[in-house]
C-alpha positions in Angstrom: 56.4 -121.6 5.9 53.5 -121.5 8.2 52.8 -117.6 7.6 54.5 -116.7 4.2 52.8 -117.5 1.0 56.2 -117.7 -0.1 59.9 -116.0 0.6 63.0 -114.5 -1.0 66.4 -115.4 0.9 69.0 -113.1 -0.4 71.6 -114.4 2.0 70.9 -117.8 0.4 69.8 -116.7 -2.9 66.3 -118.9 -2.9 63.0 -118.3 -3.2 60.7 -120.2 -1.3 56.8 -120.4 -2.1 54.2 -122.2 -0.5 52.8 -125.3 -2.5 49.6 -123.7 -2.5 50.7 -120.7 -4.1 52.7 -122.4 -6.9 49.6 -124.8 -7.6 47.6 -121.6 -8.0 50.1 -120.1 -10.3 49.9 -123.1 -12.4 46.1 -122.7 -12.5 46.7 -119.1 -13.5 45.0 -116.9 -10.5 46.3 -113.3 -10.6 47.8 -113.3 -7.4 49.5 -116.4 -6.8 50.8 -115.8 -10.3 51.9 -112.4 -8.8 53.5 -113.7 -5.8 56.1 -115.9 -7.2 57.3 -113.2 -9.9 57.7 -110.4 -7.3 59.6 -112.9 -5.4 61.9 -113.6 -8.6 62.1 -109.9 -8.8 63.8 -109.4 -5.1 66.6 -111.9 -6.9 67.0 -110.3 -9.7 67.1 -106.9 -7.8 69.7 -108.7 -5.7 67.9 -107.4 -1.8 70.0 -109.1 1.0 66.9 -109.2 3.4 64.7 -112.0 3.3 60.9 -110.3 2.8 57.9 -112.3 3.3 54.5 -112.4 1.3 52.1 -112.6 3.6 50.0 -110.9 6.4 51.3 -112.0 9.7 52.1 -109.6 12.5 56.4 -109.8 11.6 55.0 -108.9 7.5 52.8 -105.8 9.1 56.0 -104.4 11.0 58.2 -105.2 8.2 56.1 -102.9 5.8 57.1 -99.8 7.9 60.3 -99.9 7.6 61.5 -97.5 4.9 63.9 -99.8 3.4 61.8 -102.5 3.0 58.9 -100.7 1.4 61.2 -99.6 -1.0 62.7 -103.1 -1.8 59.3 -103.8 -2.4 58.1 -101.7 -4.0 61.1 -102.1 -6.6 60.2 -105.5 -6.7 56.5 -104.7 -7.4 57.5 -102.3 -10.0 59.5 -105.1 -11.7 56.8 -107.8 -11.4 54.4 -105.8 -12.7 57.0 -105.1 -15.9 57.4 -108.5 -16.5 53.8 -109.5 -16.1 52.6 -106.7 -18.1 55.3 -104.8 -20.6 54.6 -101.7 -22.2 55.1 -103.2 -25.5 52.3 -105.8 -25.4 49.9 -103.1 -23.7 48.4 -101.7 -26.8 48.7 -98.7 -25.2 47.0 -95.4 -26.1 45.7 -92.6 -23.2 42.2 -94.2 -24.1 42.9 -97.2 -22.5 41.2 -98.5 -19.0 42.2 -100.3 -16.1 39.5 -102.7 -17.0 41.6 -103.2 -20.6 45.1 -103.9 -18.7 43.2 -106.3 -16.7 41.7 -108.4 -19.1 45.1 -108.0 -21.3 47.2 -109.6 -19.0 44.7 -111.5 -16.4 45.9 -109.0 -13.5 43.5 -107.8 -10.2 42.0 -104.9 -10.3 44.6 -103.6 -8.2 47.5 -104.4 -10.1 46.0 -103.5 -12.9 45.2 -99.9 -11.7 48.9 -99.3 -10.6 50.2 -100.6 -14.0 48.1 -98.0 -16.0 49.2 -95.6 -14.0 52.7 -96.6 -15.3 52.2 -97.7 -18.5 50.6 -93.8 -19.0 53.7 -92.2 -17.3 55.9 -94.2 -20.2 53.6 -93.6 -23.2 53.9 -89.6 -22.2 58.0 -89.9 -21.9 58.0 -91.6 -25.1 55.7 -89.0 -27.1 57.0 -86.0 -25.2 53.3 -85.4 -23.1 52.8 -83.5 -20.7 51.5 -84.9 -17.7 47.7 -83.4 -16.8 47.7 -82.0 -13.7 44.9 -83.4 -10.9 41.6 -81.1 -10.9 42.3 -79.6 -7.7 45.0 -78.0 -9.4 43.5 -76.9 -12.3 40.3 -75.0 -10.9 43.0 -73.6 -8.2 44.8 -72.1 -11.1 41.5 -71.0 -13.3 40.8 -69.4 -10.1 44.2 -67.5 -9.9 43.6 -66.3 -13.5 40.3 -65.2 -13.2 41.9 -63.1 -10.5 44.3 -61.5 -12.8 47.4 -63.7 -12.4 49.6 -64.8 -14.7 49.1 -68.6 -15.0 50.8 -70.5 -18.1 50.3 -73.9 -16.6 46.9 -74.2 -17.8 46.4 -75.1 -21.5 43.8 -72.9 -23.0 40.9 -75.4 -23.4 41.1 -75.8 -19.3 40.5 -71.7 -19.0 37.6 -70.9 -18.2 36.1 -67.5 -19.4 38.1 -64.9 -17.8 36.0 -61.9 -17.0 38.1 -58.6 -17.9 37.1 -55.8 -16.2 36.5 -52.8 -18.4 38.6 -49.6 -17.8 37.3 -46.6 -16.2 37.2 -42.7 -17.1 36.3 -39.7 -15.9 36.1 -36.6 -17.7 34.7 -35.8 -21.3 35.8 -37.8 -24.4 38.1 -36.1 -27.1 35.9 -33.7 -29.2 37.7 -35.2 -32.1 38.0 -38.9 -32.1 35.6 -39.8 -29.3 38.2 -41.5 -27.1 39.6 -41.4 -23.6 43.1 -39.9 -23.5 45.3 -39.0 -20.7 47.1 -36.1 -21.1 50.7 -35.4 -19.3 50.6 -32.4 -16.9 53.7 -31.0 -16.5 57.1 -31.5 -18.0 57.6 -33.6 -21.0 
């Protein structure tokens, strides 16, 4: 394998991987580690094409080809599982990528995607909703402050709503001091 840190042959059913990479798995670094359980994951996953790890020219074109980023991207997703599942995470909303990455000796890369996911299952699990990005949420203050109905936005995200005062003319009621309208016309 002169350009592939290592290869999944689905016709075949092996996995190749470089010695390099499997002598850096065994001296635990975070990507060769990586390498050789994303590769596991295309065979688990059963994909029929054989995908290389690596960044050679054929690797580059490979990537934009929309079945192949999603094989791996499945295949990422599944490595990621295996290196890091939810039930060792100690997960709360609190924690940090920096946490995930120490907890499971992943770069900070990796680690960033799996809090991501590890987030998305703690709010399934508990019933949370998902925040929405801040764009969003000063769009829809905005929209409010406006006047619009906006139920998206839980109430410690509103910001002070200015409400505009009604406006009379004509003389208050002798009696109680307050603007009425009175209907001309018939009843």
């Amino acid at each position: 394998m002169l350009d592939a840190e290592a290869k999944y042959n689905g016709s075949e059913r092996k996995i190749f991987i470089r010695e390099s990479v499997y002598r850096g798995a065994e001296d635990w670094i975070d990507r060769h580690r990586f390498t050789i359980v994303h590769e596991c994951a295309h065979a688990l996953l059963n994909h029929q094409h054989e995908r290389k790890r690596s960044f050679s020219p054929q690797a580059a074109f490979e990537k934009k080809i929309t079945s192949i980023r999603r094989d791996e991207s499945e295949a990422n997703r599944l490595a990621a599982a295996i290196i890091s599942p939810f039930h060792r995470a100690n997960f709360s909303l609190n924690t940090t990528a920096e946490q995930v990455k120490h907890r499971f000796d992943l770069c900070d890369l990796a680690a960033r995607a799996r809090l991501e996911t590890l987030s998305r299952i703690y709010r399934r699990l508990y019933n949370l909703p998902r925040p929405l990005p801040p764009g969003v949420v000063d769009l829809l203050s905005q929209r409010r402050r406006e006047g619009y109905t906006v139920a998206s936005l839980p109430p410690q995200d509103i910001v002070a709503i200015r409400i505009r005062q009604p406006e009379y003319t004509g003389d208050a009621c002798p009696v109680c001091g307050a603007f009425k309208m009175i209907r001309v016309g018939l009843p």
